[in-house]
Backbone as JSON Lines, residues from 0, in Angstrom:
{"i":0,"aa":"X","n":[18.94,7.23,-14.97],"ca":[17.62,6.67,-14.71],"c":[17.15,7.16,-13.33]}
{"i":1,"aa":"X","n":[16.13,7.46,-12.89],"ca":[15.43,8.1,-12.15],"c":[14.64,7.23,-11.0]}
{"i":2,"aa":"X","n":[15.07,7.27,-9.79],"ca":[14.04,6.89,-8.99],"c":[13.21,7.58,-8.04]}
{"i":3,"aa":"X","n":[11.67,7.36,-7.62],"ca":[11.28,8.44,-7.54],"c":[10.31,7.53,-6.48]}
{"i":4,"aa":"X","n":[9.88,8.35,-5.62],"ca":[9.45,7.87,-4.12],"c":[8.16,8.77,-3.94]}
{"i":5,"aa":"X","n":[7.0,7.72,-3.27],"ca":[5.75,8.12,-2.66],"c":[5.91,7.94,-1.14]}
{"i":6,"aa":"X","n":[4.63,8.24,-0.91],"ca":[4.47,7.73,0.78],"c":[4.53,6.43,0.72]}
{"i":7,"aa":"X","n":[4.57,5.02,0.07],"ca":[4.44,4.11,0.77],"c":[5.15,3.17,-0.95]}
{"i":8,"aa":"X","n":[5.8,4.06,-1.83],"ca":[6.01,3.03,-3.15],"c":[7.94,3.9,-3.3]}
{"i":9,"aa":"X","n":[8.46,2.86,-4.29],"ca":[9.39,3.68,-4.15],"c":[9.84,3.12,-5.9]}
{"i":10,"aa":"X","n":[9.74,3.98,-6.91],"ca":[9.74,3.73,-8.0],"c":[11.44,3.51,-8.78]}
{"i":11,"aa":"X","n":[11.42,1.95,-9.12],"ca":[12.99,1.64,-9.65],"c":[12.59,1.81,-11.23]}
{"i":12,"aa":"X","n":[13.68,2.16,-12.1],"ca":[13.48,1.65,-13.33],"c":[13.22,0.17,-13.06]}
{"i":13,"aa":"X","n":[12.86,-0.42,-14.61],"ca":[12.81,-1.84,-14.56],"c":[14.28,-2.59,-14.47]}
{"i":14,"aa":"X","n":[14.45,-3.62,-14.37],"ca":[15.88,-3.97,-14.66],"c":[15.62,-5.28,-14.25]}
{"i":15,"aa":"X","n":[17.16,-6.17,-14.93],"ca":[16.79,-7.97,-14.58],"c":[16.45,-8.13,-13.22]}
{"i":16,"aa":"X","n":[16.63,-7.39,-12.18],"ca":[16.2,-7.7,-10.75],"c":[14.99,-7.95,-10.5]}
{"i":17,"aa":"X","n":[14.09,-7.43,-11.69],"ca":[12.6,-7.32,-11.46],"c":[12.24,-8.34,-11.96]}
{"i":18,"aa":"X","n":[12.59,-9.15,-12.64],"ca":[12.32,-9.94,-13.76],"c":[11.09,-11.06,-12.78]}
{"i":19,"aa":"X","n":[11.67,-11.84,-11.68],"ca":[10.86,-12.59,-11.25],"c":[9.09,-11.83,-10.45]}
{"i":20,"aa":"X","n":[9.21,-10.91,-9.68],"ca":[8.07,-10.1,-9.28],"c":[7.52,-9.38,-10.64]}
{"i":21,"aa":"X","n":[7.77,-9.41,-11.92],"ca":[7.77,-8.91,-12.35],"c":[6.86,-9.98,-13.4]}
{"i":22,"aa":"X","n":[7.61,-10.96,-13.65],"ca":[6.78,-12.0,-14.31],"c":[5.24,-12.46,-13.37]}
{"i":23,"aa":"X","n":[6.0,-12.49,-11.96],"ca":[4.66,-12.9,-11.23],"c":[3.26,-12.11,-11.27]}
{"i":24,"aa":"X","n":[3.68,-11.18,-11.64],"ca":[2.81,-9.95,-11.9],"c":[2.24,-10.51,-13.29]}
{"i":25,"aa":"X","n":[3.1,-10.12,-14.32],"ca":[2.57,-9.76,-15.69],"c":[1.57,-11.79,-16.13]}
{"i":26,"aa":"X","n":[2.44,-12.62,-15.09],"ca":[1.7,-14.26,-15.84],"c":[-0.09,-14.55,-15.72]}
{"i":27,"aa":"X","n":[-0.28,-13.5,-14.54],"ca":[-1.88,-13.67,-14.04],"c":[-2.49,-13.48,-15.0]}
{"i":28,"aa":"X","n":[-3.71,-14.08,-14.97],"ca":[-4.31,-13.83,-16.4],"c":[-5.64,-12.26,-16.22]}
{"i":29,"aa":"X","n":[-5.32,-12.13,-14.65],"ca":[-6.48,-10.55,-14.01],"c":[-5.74,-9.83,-14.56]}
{"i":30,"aa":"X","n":[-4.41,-10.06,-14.49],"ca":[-3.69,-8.1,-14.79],"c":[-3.38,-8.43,-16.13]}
{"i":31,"aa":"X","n":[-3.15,-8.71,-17.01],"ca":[-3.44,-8.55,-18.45],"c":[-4.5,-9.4,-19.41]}
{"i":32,"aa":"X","n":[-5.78,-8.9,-18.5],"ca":[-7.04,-8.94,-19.23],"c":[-7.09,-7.96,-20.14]}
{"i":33,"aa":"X","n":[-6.89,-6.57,-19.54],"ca":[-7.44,-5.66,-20.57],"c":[-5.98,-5.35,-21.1]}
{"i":34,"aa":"X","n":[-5.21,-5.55,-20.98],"ca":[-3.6,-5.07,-21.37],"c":[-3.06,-6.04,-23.08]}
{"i":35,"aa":"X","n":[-3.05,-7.3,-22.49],"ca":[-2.63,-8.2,-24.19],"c":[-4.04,-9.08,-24.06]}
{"i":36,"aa":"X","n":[-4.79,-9.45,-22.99],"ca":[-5.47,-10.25,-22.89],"c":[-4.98,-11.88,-22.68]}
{"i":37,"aa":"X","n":[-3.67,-12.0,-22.63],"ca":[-3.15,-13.07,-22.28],"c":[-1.77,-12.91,-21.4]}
{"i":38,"aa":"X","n":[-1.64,-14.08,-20.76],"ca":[-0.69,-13.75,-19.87],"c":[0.35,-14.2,-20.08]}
{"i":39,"aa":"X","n":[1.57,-13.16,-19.74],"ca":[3.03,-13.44,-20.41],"c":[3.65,-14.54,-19.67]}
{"i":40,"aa":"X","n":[4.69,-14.84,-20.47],"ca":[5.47,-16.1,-20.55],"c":[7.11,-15.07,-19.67]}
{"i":41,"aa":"X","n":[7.85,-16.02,-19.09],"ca":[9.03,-15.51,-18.92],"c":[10.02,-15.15,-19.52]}
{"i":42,"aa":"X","n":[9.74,-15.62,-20.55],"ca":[10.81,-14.89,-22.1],"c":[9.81,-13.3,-22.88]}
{"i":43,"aa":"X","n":[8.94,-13.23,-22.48],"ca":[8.0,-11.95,-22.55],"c":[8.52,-10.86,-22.27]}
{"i":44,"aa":"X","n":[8.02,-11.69,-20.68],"ca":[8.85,-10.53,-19.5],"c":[10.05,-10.08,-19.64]}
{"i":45,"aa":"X","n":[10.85,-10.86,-19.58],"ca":[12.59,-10.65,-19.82],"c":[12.62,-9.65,-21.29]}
{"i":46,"aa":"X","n":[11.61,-9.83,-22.38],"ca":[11.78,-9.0,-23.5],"c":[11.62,-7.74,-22.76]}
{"i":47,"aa":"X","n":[10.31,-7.72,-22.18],"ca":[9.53,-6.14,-21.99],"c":[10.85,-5.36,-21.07]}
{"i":48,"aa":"X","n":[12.02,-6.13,-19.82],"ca":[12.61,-5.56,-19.16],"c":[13.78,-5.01,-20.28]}
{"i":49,"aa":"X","n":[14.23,-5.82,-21.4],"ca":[15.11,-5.39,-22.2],"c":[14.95,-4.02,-22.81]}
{"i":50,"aa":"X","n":[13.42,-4.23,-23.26],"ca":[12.96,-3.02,-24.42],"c":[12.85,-1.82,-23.62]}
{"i":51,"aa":"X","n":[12.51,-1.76,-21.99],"ca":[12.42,-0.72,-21.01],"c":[13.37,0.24,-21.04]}
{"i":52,"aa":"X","n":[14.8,-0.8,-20.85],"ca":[15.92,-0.13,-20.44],"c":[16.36,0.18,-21.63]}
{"i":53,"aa":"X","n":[15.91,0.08,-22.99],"ca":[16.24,0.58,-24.51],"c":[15.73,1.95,-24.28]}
{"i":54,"aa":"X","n":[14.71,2.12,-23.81],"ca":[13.71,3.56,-23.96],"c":[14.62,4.2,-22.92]}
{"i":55,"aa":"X","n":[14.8,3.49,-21.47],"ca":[15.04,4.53,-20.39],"c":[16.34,5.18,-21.32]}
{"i":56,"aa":"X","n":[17.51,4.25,-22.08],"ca":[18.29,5.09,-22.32],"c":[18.12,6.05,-23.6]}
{"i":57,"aa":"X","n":[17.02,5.63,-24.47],"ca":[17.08,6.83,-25.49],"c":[16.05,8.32,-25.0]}
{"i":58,"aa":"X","n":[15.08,8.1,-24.12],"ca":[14.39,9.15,-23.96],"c":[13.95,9.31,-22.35]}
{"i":59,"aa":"X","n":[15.03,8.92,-21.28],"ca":[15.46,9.38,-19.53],"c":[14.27,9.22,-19.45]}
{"i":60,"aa":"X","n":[13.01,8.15,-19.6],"ca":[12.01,7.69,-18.88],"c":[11.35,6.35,-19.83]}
{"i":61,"aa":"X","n":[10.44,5.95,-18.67],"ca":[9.79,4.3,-19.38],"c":[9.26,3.85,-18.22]}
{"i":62,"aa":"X","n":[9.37,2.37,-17.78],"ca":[8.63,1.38,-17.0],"c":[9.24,1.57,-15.84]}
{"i":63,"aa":"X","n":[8.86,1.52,-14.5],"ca":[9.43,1.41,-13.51],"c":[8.92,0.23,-12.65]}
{"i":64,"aa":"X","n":[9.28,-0.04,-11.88],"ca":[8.78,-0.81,-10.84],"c":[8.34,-0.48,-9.84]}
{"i":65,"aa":"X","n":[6.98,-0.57,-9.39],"ca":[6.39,-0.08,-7.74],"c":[6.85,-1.44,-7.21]}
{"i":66,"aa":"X","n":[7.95,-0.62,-6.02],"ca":[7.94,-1.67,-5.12],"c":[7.25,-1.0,-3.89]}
{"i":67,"aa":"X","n":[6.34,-1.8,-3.24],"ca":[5.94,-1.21,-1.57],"c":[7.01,-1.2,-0.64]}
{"i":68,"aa":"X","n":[7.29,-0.34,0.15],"ca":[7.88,0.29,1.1],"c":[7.71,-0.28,1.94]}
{"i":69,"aa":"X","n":[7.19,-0.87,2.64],"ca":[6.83,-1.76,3.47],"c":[7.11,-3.09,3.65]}
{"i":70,"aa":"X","n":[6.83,-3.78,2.47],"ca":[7.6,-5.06,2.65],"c":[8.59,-5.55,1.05]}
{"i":71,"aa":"X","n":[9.11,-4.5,1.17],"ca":[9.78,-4.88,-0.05],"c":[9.4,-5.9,-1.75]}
{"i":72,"aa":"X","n":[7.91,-5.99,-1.38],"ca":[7.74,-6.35,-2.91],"c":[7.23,-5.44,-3.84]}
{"i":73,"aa":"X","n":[7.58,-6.22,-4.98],"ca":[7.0,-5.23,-6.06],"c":[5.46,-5.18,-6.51]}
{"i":74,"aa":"X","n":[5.28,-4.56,-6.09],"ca":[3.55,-4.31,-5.88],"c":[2.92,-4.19,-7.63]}
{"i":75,"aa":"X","n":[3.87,-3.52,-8.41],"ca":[2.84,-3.2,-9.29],"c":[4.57,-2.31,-10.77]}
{"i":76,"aa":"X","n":[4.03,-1.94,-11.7],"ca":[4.75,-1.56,-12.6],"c":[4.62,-0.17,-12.92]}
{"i":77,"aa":"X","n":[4.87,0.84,-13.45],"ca":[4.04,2.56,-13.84],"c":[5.29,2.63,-14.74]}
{"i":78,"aa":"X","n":[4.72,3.63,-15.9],"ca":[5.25,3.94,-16.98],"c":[4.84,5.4,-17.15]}
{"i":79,"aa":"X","n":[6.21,6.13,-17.75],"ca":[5.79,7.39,-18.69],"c":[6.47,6.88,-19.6]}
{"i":80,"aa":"X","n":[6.07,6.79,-20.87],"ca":[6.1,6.78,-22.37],"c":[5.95,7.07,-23.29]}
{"i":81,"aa":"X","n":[6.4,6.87,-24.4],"ca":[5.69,7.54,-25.79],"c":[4.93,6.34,-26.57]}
{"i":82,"aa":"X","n":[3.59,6.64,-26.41],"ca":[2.41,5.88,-27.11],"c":[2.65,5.34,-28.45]}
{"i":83,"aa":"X","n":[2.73,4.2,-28.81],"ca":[2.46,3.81,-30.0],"c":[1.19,3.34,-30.91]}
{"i":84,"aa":"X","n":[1.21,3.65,-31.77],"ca":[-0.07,3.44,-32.42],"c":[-0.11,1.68,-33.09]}
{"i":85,"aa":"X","n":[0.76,0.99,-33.52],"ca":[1.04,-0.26,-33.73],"c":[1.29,-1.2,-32.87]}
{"i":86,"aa":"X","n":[0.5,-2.22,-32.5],"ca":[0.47,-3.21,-31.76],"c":[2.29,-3.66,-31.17]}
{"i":87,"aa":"X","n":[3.13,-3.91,-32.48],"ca":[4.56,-4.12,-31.87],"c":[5.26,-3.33,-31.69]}
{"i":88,"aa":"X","n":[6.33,-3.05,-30.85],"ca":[6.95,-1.74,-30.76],"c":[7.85,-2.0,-31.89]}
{"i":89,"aa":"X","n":[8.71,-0.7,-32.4],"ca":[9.19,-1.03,-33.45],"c":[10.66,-1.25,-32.79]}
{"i":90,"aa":"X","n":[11.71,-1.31,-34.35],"ca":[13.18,-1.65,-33.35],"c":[13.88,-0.44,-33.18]}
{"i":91,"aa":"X","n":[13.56,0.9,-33.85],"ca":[13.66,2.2,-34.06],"c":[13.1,3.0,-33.43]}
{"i":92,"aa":"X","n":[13.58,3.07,-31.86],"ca":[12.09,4.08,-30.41],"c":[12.69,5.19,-31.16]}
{"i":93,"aa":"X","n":[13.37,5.99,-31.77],"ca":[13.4,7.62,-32.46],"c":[11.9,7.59,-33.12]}
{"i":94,"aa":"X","n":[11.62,6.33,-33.82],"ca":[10.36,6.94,-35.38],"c":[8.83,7.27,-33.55]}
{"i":95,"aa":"X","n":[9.37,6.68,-32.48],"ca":[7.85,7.09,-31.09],"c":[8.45,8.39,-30.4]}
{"i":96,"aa":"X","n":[9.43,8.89,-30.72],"ca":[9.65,10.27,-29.7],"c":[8.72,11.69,-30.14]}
{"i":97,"aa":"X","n":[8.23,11.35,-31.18],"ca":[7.42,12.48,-31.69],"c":[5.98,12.48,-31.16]}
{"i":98,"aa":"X","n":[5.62,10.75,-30.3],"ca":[4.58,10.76,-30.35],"c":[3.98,11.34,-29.17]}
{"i":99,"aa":"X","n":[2.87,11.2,-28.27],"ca":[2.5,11.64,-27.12],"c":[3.24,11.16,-25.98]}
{"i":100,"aa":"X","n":[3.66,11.75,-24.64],"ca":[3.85,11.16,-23.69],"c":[3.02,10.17,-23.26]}
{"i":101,"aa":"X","n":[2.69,8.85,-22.67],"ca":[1.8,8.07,-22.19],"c":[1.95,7.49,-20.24]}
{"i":102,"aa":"X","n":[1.08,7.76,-19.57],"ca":[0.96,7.56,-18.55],"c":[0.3,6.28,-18.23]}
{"i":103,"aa":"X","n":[0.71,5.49,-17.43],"ca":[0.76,3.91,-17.46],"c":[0.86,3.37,-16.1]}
{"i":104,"aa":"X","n":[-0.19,2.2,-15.79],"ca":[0.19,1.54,-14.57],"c":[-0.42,0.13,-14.92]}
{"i":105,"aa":"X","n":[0.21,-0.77,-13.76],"ca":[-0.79,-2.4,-13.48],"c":[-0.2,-2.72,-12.01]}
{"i":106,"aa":"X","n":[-1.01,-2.64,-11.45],"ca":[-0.89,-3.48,-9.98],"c":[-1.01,-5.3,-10.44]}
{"i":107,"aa":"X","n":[0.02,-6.09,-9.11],"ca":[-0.34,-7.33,-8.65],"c":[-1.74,-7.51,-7.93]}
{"i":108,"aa":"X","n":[-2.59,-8.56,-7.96],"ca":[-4.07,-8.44,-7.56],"c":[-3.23,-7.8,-5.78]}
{"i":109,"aa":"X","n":[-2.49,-8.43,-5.44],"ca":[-2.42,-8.64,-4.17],"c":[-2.4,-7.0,-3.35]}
{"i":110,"aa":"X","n":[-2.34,-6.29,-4.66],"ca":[-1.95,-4.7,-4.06],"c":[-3.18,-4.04,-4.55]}
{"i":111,"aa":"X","n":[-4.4,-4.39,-5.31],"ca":[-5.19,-3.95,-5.72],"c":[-6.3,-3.22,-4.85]}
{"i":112,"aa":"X","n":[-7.02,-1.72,-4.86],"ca":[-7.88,-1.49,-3.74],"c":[-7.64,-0.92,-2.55]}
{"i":113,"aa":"X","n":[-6.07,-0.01,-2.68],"ca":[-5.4,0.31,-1.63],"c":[-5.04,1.82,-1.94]}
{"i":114,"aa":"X","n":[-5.18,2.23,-3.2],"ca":[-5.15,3.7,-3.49],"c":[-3.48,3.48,-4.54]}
{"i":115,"aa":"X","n":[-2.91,2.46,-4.4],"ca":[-1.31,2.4,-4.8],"c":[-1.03,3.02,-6.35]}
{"i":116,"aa":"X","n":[-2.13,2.48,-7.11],"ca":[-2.36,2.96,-8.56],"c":[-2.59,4.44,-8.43]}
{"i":117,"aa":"X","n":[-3.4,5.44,-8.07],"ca":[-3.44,6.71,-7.88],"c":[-2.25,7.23,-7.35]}
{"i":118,"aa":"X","n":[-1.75,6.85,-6.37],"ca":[-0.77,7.35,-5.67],"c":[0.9,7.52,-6.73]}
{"i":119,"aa":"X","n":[0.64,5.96,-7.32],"ca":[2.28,6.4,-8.41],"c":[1.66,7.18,-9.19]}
{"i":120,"aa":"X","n":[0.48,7.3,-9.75],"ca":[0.47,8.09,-10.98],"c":[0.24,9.63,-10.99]}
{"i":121,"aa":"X","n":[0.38,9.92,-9.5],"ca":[0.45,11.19,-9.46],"c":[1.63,11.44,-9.48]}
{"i":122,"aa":"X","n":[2.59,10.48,-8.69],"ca":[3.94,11.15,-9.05],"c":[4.39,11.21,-10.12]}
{"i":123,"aa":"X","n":[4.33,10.13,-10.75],"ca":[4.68,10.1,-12.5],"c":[3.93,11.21,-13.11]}
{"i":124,"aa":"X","n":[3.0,11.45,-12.84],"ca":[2.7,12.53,-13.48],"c":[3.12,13.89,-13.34]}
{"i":125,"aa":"X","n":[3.63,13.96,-12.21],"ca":[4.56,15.28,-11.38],"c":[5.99,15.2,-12.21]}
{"i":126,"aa":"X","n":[6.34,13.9,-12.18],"ca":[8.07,13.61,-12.78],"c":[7.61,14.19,-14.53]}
{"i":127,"aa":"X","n":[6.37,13.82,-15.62],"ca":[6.41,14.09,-16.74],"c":[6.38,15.19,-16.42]}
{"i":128,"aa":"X","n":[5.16,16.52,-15.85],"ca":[5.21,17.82,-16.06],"c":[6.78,18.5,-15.89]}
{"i":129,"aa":"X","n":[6.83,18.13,-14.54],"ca":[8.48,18.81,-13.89],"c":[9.64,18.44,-14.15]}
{"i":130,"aa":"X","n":[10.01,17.62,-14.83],"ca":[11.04,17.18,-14.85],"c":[11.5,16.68,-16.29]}
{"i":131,"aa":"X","n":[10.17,16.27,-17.29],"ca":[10.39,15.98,-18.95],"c":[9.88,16.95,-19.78]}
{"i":132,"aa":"X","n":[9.13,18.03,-18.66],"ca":[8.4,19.1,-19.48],"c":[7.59,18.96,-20.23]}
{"i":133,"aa":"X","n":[6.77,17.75,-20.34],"ca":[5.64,17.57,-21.09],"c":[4.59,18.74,-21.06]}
{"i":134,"aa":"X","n":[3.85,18.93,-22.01],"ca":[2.43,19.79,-22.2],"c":[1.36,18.9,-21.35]}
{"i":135,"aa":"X","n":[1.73,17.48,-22.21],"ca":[0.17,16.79,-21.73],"c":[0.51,15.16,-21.62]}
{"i":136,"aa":"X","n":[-0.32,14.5,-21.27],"ca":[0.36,13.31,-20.8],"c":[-1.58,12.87,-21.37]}
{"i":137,"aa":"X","n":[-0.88,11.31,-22.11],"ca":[-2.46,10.58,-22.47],"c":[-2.25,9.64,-21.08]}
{"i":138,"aa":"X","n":[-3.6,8.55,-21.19],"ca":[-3.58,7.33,-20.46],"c":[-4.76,6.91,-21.56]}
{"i":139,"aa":"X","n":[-4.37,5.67,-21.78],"ca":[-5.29,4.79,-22.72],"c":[-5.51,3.68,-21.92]}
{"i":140,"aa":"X","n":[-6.66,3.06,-22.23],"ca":[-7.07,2.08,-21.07],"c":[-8.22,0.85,-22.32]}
{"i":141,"aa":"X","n":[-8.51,-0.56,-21.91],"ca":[-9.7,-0.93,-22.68],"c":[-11.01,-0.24,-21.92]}
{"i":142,"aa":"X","n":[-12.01,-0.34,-23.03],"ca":[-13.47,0.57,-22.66],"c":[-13.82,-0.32,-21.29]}
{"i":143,"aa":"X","n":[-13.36,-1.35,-21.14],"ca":[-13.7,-1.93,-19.8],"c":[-13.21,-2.08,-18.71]}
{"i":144,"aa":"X","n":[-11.99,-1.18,-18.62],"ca":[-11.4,-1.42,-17.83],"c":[-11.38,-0.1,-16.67]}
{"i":145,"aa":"X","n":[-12.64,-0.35,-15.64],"ca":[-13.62,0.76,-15.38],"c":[-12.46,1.02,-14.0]}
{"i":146,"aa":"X","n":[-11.9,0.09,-13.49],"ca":[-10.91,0.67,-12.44],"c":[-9.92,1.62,-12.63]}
{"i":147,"aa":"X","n":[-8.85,1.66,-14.01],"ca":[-8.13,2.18,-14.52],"c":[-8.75,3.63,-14.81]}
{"i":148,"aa":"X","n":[-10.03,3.68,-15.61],"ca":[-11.2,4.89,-15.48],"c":[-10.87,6.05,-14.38]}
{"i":149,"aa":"X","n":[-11.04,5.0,-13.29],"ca":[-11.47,5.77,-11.9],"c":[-10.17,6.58,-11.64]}
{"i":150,"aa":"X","n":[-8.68,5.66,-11.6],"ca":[-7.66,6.52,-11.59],"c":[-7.68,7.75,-12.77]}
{"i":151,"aa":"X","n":[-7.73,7.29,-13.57],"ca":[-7.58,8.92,-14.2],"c":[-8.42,9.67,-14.05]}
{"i":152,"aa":"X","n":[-9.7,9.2,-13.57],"ca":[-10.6,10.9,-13.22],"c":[-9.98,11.4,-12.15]}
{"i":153,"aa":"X","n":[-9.6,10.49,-11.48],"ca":[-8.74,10.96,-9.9],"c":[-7.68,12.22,-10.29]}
{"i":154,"aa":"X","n":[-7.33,11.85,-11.02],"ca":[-5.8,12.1,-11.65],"c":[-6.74,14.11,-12.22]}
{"i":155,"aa":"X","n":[-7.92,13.72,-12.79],"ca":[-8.4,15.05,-13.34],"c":[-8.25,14.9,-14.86]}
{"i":156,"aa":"X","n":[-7.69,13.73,-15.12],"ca":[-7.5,13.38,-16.81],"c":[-9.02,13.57,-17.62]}
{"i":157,"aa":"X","n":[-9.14,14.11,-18.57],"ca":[-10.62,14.35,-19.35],"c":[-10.58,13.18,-20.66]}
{"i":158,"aa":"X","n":[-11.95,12.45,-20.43],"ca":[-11.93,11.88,-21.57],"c":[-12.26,11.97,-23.11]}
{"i":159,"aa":"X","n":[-11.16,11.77,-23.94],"ca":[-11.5,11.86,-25.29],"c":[-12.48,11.51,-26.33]}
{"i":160,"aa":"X","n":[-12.58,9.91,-26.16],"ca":[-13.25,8.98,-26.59],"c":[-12.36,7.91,-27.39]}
{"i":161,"aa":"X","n":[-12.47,6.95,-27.98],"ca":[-12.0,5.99,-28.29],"c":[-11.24,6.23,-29.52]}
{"i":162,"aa":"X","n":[-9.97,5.65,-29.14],"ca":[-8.62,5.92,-30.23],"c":[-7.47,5.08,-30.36]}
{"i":163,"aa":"X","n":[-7.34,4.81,-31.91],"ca":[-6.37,3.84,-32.08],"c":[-4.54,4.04,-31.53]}
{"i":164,"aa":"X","n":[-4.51,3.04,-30.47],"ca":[-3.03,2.76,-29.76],"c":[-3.03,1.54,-29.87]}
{"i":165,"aa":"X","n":[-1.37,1.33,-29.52],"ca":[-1.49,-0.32,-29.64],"c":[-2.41,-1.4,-30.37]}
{"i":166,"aa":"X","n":[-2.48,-0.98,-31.6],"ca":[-3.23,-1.88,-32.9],"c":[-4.65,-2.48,-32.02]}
{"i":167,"aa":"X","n":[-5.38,-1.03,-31.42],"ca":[-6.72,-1.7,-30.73],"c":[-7.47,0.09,-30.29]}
{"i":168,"aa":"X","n":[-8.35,-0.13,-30.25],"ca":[-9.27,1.19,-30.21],"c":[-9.43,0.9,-28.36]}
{"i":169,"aa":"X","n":[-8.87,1.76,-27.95],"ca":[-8.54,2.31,-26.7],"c":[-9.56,3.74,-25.96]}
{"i":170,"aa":"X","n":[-10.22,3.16,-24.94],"ca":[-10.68,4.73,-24.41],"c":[-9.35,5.74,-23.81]}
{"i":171,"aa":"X","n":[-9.48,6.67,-24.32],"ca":[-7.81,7.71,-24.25],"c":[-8.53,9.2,-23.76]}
{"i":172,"aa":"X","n":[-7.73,8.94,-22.62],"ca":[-8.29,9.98,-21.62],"c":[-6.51,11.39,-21.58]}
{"i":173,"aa":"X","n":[-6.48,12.22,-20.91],"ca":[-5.92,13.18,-21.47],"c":[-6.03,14.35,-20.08]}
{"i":174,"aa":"X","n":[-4.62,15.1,-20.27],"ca":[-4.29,15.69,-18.68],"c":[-3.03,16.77,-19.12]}
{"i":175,"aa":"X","n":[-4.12,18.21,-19.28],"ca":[-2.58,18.75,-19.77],"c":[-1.9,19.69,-18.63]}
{"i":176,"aa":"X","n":[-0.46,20.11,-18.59],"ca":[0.01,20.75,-17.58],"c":[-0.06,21.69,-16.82]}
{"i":177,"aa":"X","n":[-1.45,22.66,-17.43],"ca":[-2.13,23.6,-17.38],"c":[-2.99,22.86,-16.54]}
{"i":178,"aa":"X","n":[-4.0,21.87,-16.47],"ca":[-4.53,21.63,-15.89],"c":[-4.32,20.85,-14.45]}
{"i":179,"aa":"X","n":[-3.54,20.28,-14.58],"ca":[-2.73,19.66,-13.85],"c":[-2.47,20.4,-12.78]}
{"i":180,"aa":"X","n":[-1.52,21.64,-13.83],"ca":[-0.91,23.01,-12.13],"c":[-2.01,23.73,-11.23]}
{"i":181,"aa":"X","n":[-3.4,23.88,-12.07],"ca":[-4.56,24.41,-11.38],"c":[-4.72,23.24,-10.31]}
{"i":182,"aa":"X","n":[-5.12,22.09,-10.49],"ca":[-5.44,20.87,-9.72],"c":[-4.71,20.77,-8.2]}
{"i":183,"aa":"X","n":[-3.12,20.76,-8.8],"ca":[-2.16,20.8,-7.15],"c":[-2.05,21.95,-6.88]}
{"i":184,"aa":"X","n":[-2.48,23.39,-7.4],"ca":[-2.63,24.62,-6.64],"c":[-3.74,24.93,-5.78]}
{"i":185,"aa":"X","n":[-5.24,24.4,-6.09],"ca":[-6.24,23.72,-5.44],"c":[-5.69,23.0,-4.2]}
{"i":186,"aa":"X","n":[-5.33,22.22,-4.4],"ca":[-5.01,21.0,-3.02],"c":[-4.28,21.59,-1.72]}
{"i":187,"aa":"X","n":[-3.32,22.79,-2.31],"ca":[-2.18,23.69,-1.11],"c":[-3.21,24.6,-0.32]}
């Protein structure tokens, strides 16, 4: 399992350590407005950390934890994944390895507005190109969820238009490695 470091985040897999910053995060009812629309319970959470470390070990990536560097909390969550098209995950992650890579984040409000969301998802997005060899990496977001938007234009992600993930029609935006390598060859 992979940990992987910004200027100011330092990315753990998930694991029971996270479980409490982790619930504190996922119980608010701001950060999974556009995500389940309701806010998880602590037997949720404790599922989602189980099913994490199922993926990290069948396909060497999944959920991590942003913790800030600074004061040691966990600021926020980031994911590379394989997208599902059905609301539940199934109990079989082989029948999702075929599917797209998926690029993923949620900040705590308390970290919100600070650049932290852009900042992991560039690295995660550096770790899918370089390191899982992806072509292309999605990010699916709800049509309203205009902050999440902003990171992926950041990111240079192009939008598709609206597409069924997670048993819900998703705006699914899109970032392939080609484009990507032009983007940080630009920046040097």
């Amino acid at each position: 399992m992979t940990v992987l470091f910004t200027e100011r985040l330092r990315l753990e897999p998930l694991s029971e350590r996270h479980l409490d910053g982790l619930h504190a995060m996922n119980s608010r009812p701001e950060v999974m407005r556009y995500i389940s629309g309701e806010p998880e319970t602590r037997e949720q959470t404790a599922e989602m950390i189980a099913r994490v470390q199922r993926c990290w070990a069948a396909w060497g990536t999944s959920w991590w934890a942003l913790i800030e560097l600074q004061s040691g909390r966990l600021a926020g969550a980031g994911a590379v994944q394989h997208l599902r098209r059905e609301a539940a995950p199934p109990t079989d992650l082989e029948t999702l390895r075929s599917n797209p890579l998926e690029l993923g984040w949620r900040l705590h409000p308390d970290f919100w507005r600070r650049g932290l969301a852009s900042e992991a998802a560039e690295r995660m997005t550096a770790f899918a190109f370089n390191d899982l060899s992806a072509a292309e990496l999605l990010a699916v977001r709800h049509p309203d969820n205009v902050a999440s938007g902003r990171v992926m234009d950041r990111l240079g992600m192009r939008f598709r238009g609206l597409e069924p993930w997670y048993g819900m029609s998703l705006a699914t935006h899109s970032l392939t490695k080609a484009a990507w390598q032009r983007t940080v060859a630009a920046q040097h």
